[in-house]
Biopython code that builds the backbone (N, CA, C, O; Angstrom):
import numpy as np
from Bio.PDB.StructureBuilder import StructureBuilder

atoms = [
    (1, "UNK", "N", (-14.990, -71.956, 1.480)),
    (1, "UNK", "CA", (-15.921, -72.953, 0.991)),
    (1, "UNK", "C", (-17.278, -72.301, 0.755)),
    (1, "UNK", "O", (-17.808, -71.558, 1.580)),
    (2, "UNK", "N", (-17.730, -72.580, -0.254)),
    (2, "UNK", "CA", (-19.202, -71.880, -0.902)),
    (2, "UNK", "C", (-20.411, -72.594, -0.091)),
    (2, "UNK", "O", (-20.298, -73.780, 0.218)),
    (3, "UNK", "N", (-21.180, -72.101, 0.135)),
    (3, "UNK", "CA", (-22.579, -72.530, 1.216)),
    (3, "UNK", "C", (-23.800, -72.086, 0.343)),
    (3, "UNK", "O", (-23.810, -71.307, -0.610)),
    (4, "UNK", "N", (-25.112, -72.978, 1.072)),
    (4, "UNK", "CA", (-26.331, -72.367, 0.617)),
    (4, "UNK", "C", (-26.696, -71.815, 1.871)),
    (4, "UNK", "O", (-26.501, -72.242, 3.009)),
    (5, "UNK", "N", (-27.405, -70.526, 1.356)),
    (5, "UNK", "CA", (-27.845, -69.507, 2.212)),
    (5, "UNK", "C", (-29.092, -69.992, 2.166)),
    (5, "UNK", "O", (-29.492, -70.585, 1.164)),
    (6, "UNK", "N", (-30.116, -69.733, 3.605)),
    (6, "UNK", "CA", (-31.609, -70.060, 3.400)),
    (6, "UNK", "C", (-31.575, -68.522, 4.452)),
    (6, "UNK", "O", (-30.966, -67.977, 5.372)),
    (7, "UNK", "N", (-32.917, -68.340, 3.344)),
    (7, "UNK", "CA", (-33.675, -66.953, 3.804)),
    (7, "UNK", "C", (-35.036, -67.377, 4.153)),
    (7, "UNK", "O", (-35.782, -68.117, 3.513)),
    (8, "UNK", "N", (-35.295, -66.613, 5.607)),
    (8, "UNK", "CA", (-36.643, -67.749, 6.280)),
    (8, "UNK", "C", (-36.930, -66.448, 7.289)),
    (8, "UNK", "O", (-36.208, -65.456, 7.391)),
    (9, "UNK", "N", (-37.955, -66.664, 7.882)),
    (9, "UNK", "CA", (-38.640, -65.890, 8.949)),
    (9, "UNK", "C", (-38.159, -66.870, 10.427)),
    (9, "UNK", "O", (-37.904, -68.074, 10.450)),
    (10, "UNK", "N", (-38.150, -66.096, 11.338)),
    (10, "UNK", "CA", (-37.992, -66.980, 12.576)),
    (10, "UNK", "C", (-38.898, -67.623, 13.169)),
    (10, "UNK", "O", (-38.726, -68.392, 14.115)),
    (11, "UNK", "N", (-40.305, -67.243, 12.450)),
    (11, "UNK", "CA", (-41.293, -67.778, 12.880)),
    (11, "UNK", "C", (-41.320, -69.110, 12.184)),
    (11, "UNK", "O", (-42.221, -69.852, 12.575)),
    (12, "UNK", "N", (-40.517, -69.593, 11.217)),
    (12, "UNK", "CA", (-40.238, -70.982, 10.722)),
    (12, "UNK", "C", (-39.304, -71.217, 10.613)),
    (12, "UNK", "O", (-38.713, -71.314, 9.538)),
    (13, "UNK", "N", (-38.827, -71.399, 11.771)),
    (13, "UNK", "CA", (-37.197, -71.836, 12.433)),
    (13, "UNK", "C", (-37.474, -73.064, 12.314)),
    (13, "UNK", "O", (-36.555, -73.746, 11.860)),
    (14, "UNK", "N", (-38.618, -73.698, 12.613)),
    (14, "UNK", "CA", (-38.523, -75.284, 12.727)),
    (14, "UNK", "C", (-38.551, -76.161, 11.273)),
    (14, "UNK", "O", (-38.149, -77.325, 11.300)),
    (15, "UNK", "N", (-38.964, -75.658, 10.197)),
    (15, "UNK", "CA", (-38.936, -75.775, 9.089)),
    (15, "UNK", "C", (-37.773, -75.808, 8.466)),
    (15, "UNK", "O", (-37.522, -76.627, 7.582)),
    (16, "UNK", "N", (-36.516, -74.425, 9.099)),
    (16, "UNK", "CA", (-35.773, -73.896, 8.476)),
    (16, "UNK", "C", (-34.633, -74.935, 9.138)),
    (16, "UNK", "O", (-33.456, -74.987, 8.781)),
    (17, "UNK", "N", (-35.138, -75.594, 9.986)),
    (17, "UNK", "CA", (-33.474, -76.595, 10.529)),
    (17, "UNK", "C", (-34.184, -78.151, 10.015)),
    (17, "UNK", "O", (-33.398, -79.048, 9.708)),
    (18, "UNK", "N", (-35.607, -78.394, 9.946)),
    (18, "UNK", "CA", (-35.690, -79.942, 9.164)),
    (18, "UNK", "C", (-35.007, -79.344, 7.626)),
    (18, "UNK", "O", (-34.138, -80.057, 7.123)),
    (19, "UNK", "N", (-35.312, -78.334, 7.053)),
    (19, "UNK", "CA", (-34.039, -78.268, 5.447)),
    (19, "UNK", "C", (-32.665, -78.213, 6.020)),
    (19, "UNK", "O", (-31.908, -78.944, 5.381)),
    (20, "UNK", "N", (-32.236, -77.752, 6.754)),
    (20, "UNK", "CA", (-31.217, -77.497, 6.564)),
    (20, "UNK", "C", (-30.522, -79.133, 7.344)),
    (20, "UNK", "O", (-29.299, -79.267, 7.382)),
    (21, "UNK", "N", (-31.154, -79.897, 7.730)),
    (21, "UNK", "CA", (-30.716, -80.913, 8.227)),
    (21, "UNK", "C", (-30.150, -82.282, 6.980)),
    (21, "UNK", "O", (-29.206, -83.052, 6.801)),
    (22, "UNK", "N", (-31.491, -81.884, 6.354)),
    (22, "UNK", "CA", (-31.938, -82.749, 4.740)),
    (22, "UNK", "C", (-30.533, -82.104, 3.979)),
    (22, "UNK", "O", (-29.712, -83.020, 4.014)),
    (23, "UNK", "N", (-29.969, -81.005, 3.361)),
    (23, "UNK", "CA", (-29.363, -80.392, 2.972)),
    (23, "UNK", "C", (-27.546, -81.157, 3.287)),
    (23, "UNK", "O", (-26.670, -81.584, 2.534)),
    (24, "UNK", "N", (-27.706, -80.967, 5.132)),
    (24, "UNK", "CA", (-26.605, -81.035, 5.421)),
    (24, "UNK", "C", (-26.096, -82.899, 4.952)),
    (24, "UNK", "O", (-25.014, -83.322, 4.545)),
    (25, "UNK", "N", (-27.296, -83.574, 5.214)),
    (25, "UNK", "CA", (-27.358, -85.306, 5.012)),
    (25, "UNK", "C", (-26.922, -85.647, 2.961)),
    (25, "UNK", "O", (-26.752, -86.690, 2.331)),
    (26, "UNK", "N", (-26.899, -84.317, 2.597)),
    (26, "UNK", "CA", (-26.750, -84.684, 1.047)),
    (26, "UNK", "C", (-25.129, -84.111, 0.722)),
    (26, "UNK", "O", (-24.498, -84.173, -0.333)),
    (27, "UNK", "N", (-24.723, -83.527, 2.071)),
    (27, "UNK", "CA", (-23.840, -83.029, 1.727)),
    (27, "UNK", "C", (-23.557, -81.942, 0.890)),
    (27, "UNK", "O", (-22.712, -81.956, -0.005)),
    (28, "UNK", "N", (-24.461, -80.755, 1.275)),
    (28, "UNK", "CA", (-24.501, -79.407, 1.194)),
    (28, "UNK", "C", (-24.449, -78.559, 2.909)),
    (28, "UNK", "O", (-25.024, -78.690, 3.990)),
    (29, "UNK", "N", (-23.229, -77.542, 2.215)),
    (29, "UNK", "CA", (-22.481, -76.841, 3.804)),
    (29, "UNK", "C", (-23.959, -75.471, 3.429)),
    (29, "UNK", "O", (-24.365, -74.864, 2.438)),
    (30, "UNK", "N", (-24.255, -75.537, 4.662)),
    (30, "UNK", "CA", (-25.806, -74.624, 5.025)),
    (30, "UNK", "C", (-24.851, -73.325, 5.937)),
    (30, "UNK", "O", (-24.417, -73.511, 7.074)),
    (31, "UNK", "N", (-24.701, -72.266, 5.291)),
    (31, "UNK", "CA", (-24.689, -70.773, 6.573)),
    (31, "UNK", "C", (-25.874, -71.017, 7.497)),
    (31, "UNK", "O", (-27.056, -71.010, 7.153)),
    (32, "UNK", "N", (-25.471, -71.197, 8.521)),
    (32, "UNK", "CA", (-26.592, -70.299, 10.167)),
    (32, "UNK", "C", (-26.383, -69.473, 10.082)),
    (32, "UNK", "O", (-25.199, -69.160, 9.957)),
    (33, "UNK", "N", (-27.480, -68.441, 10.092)),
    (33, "UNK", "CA", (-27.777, -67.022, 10.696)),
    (33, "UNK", "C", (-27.268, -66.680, 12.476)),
    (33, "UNK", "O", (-26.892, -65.719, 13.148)),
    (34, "UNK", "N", (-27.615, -68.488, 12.687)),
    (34, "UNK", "CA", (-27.353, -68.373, 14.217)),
    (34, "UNK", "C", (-25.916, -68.390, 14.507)),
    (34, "UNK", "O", (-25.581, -68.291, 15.687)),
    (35, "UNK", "N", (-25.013, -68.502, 13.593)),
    (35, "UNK", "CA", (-23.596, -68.736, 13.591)),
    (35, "UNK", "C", (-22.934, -67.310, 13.649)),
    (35, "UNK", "O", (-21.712, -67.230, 13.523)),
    (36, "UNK", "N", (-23.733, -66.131, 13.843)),
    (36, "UNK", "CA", (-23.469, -64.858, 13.919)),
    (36, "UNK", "C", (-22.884, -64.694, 15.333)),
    (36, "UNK", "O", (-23.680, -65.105, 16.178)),
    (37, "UNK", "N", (-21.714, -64.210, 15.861)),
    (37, "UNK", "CA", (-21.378, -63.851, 16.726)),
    (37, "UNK", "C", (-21.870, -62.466, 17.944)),
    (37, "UNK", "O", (-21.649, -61.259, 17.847)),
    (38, "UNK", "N", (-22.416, -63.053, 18.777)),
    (38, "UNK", "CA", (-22.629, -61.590, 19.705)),
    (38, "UNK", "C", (-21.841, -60.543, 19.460)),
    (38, "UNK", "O", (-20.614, -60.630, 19.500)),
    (39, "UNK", "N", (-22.627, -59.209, 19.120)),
    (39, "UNK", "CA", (-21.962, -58.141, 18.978)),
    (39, "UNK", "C", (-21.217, -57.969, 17.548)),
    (39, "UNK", "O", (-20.771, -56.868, 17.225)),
    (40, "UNK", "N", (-21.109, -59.027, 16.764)),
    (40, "UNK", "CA", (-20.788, -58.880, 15.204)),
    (40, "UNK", "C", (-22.394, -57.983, 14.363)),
    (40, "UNK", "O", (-23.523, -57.919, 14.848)),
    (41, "UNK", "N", (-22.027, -57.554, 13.351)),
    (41, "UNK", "CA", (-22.603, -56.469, 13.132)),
    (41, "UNK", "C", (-23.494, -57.254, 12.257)),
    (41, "UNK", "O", (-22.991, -57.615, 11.193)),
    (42, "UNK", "N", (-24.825, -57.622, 12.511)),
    (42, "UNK", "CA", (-25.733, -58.493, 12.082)),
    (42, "UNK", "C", (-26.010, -58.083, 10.336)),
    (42, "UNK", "O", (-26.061, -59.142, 9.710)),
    (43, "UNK", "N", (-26.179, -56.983, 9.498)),
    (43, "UNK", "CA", (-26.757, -57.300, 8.556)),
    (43, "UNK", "C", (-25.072, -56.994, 7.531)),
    (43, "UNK", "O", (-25.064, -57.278, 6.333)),
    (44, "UNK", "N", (-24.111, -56.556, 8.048)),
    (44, "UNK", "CA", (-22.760, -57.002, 7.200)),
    (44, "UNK", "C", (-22.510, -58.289, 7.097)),
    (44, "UNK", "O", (-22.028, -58.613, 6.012)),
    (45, "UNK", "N", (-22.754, -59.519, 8.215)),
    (45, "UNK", "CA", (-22.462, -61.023, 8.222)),
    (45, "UNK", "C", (-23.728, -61.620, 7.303)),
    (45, "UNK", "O", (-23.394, -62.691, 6.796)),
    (46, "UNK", "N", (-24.562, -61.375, 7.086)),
    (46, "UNK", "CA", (-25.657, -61.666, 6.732)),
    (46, "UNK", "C", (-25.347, -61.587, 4.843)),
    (46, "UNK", "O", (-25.546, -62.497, 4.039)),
    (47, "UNK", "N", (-24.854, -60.298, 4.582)),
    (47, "UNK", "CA", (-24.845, -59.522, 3.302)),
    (47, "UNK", "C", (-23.542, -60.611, 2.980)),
    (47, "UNK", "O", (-23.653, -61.449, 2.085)),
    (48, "UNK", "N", (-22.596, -60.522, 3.618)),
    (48, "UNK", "CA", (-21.262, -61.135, 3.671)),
    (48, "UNK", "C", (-21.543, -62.777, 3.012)),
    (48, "UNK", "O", (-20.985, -63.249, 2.021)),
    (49, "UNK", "N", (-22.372, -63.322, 3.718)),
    (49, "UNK", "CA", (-22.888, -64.716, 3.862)),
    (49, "UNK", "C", (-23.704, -64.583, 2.587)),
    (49, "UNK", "O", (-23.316, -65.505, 1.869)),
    (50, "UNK", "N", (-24.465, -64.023, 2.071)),
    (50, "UNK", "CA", (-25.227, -64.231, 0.838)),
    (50, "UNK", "C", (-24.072, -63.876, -0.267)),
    (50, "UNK", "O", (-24.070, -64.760, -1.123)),
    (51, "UNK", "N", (-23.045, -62.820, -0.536)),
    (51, "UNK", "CA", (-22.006, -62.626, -1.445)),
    (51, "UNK", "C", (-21.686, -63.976, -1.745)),
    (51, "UNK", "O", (-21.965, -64.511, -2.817)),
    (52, "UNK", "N", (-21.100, -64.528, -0.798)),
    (52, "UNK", "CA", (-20.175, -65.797, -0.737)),
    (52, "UNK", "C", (-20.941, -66.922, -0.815)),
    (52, "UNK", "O", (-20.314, -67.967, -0.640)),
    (53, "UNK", "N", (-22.116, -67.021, -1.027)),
    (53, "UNK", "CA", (-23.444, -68.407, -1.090)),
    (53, "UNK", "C", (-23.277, -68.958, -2.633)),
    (53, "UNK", "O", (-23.167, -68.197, -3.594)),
    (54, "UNK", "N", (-23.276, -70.207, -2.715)),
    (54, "UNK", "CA", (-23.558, -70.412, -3.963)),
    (54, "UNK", "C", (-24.925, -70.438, -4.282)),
    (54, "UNK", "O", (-25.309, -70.736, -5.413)),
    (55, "UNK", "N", (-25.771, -70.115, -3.263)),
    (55, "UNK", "CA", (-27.231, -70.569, -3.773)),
    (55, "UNK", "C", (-28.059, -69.753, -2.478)),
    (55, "UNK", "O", (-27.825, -69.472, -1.303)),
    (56, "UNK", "N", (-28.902, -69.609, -3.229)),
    (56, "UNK", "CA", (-30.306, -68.858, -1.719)),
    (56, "UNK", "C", (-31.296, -69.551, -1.938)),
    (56, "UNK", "O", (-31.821, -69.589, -3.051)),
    (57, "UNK", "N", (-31.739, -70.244, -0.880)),
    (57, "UNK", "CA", (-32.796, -71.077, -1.089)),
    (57, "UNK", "C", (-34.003, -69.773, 0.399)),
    (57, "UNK", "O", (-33.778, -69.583, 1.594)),
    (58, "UNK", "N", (-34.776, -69.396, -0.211)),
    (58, "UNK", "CA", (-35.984, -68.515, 0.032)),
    (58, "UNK", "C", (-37.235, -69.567, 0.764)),
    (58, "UNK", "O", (-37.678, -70.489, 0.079)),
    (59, "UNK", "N", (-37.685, -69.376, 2.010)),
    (59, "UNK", "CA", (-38.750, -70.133, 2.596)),
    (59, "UNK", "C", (-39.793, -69.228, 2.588)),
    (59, "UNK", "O", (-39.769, -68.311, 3.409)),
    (60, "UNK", "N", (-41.335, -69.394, 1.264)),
    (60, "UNK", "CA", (-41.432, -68.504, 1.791)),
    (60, "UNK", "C", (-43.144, -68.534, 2.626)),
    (60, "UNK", "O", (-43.713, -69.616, 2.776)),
    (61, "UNK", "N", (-43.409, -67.993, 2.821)),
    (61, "UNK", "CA", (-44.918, -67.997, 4.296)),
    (61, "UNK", "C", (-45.161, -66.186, 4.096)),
    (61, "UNK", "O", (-44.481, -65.241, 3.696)),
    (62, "UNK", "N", (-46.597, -66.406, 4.657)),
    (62, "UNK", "CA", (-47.018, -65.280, 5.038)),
    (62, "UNK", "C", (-45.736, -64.354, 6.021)),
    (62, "UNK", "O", (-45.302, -63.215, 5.850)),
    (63, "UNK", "N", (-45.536, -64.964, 6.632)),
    (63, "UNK", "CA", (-44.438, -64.365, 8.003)),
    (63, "UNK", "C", (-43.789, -63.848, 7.306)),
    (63, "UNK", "O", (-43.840, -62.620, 7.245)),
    (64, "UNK", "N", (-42.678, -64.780, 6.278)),
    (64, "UNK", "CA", (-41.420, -64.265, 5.674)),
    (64, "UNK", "C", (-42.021, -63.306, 4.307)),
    (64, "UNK", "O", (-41.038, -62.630, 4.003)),
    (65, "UNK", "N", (-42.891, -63.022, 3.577)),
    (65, "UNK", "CA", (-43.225, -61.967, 3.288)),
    (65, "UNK", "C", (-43.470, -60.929, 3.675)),
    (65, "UNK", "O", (-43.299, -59.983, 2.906)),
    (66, "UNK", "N", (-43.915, -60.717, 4.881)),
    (66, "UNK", "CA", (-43.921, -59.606, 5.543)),
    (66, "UNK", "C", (-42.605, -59.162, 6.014)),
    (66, "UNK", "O", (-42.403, -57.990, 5.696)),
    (67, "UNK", "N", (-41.663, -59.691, 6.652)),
    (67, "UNK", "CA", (-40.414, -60.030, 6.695)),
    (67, "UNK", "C", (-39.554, -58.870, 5.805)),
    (67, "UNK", "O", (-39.458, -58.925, 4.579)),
    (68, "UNK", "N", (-38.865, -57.671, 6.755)),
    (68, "UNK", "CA", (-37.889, -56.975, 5.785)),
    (68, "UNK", "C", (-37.049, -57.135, 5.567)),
    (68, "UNK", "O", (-36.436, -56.496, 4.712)),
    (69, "UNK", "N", (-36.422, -58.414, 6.471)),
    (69, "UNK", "CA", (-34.802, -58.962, 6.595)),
    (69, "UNK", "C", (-34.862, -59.824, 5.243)),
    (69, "UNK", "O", (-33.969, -59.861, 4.397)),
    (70, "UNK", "N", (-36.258, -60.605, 5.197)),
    (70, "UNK", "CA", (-36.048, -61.520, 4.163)),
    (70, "UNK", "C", (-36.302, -60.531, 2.841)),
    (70, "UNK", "O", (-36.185, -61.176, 1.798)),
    (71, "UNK", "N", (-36.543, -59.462, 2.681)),
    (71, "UNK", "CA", (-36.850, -58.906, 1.136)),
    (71, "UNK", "C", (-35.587, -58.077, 1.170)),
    (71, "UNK", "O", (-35.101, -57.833, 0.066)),
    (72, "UNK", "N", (-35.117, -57.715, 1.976)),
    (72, "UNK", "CA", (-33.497, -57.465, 1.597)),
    (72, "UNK", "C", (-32.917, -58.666, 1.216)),
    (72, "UNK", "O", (-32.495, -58.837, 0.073)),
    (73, "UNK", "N", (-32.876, -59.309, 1.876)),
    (73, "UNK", "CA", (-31.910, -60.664, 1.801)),
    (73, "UNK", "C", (-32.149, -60.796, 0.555)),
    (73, "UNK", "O", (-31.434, -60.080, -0.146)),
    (74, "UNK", "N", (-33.155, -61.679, -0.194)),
    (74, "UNK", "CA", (-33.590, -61.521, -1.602)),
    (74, "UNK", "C", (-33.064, -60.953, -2.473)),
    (74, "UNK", "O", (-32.364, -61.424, -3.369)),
    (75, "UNK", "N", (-33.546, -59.226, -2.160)),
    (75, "UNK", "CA", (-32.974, -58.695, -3.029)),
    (75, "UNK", "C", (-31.943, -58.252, -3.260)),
    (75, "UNK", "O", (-31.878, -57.320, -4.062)),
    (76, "UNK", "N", (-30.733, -58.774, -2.621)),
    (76, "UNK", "CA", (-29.526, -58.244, -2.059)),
    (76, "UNK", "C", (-29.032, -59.895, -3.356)),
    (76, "UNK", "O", (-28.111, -59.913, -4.173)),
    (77, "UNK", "N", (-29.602, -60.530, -3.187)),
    (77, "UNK", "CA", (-29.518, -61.975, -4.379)),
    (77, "UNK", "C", (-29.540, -61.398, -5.274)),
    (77, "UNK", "O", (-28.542, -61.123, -5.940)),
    (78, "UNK", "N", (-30.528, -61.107, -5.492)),
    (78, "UNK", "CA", (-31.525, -60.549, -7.089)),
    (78, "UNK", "C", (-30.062, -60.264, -7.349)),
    (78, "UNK", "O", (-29.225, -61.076, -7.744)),
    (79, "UNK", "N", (-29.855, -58.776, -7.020)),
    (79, "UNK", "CA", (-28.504, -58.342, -7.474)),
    (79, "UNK", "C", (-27.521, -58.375, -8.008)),
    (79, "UNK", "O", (-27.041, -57.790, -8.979)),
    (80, "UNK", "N", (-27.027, -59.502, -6.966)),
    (80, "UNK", "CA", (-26.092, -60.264, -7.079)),
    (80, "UNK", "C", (-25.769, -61.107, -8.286)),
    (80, "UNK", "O", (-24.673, -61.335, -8.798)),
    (81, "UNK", "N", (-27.238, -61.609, -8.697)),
    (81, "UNK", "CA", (-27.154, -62.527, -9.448)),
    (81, "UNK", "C", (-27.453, -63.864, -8.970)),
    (81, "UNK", "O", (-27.793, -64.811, -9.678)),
    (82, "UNK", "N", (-27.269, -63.864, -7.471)),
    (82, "UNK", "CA", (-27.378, -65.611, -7.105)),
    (82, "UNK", "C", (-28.654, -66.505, -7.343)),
    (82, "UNK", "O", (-29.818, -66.120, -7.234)),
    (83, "UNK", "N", (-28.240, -67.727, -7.675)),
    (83, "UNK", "CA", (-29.435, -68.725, -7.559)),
    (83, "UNK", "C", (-30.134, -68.896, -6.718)),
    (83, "UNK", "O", (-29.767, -69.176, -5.577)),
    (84, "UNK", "N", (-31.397, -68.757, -7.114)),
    (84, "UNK", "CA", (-32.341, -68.329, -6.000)),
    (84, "UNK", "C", (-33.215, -69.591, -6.200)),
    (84, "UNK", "O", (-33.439, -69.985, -7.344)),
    (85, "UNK", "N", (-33.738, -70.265, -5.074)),
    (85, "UNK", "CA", (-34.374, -71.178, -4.939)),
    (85, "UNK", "C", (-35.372, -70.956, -4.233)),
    (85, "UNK", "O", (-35.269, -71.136, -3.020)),
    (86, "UNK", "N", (-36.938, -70.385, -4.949)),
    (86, "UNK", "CA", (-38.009, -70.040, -3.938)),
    (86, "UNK", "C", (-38.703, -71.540, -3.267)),
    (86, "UNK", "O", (-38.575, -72.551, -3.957)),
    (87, "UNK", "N", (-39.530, -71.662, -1.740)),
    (87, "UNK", "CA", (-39.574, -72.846, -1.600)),
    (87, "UNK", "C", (-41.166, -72.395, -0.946)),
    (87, "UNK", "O", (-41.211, -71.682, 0.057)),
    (88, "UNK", "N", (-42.150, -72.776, -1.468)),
    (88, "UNK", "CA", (-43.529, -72.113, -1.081)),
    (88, "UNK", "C", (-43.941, -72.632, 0.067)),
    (88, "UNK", "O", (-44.879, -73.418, -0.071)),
    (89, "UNK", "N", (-43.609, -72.486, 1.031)),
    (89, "UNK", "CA", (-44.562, -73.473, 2.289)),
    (89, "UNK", "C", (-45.764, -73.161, 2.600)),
    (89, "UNK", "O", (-46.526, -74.128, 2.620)),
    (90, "UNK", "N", (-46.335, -71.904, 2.916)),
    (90, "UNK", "CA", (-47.609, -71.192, 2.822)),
    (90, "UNK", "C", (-47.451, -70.335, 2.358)),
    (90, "UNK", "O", (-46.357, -69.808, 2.161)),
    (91, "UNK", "N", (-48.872, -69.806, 1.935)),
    (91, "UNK", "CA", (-49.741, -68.490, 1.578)),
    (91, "UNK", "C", (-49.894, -68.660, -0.145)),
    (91, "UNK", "O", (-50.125, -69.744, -0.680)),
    (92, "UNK", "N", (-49.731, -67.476, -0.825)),
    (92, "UNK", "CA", (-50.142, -67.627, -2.134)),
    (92, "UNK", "C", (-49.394, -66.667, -2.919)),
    (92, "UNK", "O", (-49.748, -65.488, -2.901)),
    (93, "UNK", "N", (-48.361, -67.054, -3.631)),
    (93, "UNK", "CA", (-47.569, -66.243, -4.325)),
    (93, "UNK", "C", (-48.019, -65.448, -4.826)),
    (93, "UNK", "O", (-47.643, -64.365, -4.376)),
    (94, "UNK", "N", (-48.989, -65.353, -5.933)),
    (94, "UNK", "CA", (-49.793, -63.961, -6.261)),
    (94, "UNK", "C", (-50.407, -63.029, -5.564)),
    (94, "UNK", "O", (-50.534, -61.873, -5.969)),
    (95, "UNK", "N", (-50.780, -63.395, -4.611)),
    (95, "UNK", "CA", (-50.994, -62.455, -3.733)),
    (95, "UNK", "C", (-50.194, -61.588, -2.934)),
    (95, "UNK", "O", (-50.495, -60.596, -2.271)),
    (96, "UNK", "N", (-48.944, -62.261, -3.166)),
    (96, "UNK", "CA", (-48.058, -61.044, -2.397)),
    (96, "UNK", "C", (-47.594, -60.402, -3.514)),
    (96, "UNK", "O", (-47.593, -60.601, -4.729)),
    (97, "UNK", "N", (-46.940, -59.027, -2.238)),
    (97, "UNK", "CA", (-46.065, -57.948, -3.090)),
    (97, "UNK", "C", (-45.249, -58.713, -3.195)),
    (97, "UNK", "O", (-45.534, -59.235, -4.273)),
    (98, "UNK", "N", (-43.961, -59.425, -2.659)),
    (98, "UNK", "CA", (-43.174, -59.731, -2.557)),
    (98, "UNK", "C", (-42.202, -60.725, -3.120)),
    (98, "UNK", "O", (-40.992, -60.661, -3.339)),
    (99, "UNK", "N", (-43.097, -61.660, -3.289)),
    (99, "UNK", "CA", (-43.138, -62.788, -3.968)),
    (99, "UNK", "C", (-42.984, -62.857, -5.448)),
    (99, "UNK", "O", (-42.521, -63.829, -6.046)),
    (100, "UNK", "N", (-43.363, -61.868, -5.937)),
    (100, "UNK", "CA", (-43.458, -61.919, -7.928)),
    (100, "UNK", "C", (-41.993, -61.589, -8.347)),
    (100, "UNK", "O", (-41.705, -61.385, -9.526)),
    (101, "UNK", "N", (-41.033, -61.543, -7.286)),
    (101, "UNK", "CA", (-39.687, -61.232, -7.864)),
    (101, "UNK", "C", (-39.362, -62.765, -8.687)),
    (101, "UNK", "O", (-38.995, -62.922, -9.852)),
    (102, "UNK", "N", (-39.575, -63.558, -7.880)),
    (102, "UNK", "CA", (-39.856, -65.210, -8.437)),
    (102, "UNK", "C", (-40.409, -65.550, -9.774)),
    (102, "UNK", "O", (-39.981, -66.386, -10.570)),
    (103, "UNK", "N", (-41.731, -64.529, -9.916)),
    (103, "UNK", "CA", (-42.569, -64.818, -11.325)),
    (103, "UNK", "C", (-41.846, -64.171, -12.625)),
    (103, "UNK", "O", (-42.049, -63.006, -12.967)),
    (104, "UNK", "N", (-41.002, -65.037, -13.295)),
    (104, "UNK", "CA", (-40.697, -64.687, -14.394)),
    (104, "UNK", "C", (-41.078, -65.191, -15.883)),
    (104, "UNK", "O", (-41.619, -66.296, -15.926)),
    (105, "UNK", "N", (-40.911, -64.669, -16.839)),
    (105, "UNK", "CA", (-41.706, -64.458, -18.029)),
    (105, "UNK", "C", (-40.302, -65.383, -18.749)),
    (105, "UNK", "O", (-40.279, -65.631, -19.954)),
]
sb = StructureBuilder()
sb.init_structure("model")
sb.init_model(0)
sb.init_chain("A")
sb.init_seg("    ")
for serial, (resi, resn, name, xyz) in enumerate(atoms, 1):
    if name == "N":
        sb.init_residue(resn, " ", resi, " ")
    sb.init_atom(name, np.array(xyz, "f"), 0.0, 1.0, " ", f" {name:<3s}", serial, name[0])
structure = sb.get_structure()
């Protein structure tokens, strides 16, 4: 079964479970990160979980820009090809490096 992946910082975990709650109430199946098993090899389940996503929905904040898990994650999308859903909660997209993968022409 195809899932939306959300790429988030842990520092907006609380953000990242009111979407994914909203999500689950519309009847969209959400991957947890937290659904990773002890001792499973964290960035193969992760990579694994974005292959198989129909969608990446991106949270993004100062935190998760700085964030290298989340600019892999991303760009491990980009790649891919997947639908990427940026979702601005703070800071200022132009101002990051990170962020202009979003700004397209």
């Amino acid at each position: 079964m195809t899932h939306v992946f959300i790429s988030y910082s842990r520092r907006d975990s609380v953000y990242m479970r009111q979407l994914t709650e909203q999500l689950l109430s519309r009847g969209f199946n959400v991957w947890m990160d937290e659904s990773v098993d002890y001792g499973e090899d964290w960035w193969r389940a992760i990579s694994r979980a974005i292959r198989e996503a129909s969608a990446v929905i991106v949270i993004m904040t100062p935190e998760s820009d700085k964030s290298r898990w989340v600019q892999r994650e991303i760009t491990l999308a980009d790649e891919l090809g997947k639908p990427t859903f940026p979702l601005l909660l703070e800071g200022d997209v132009l101002s990051s490096e990170h962020w202009t993968i979003f700004v397209r022409t």
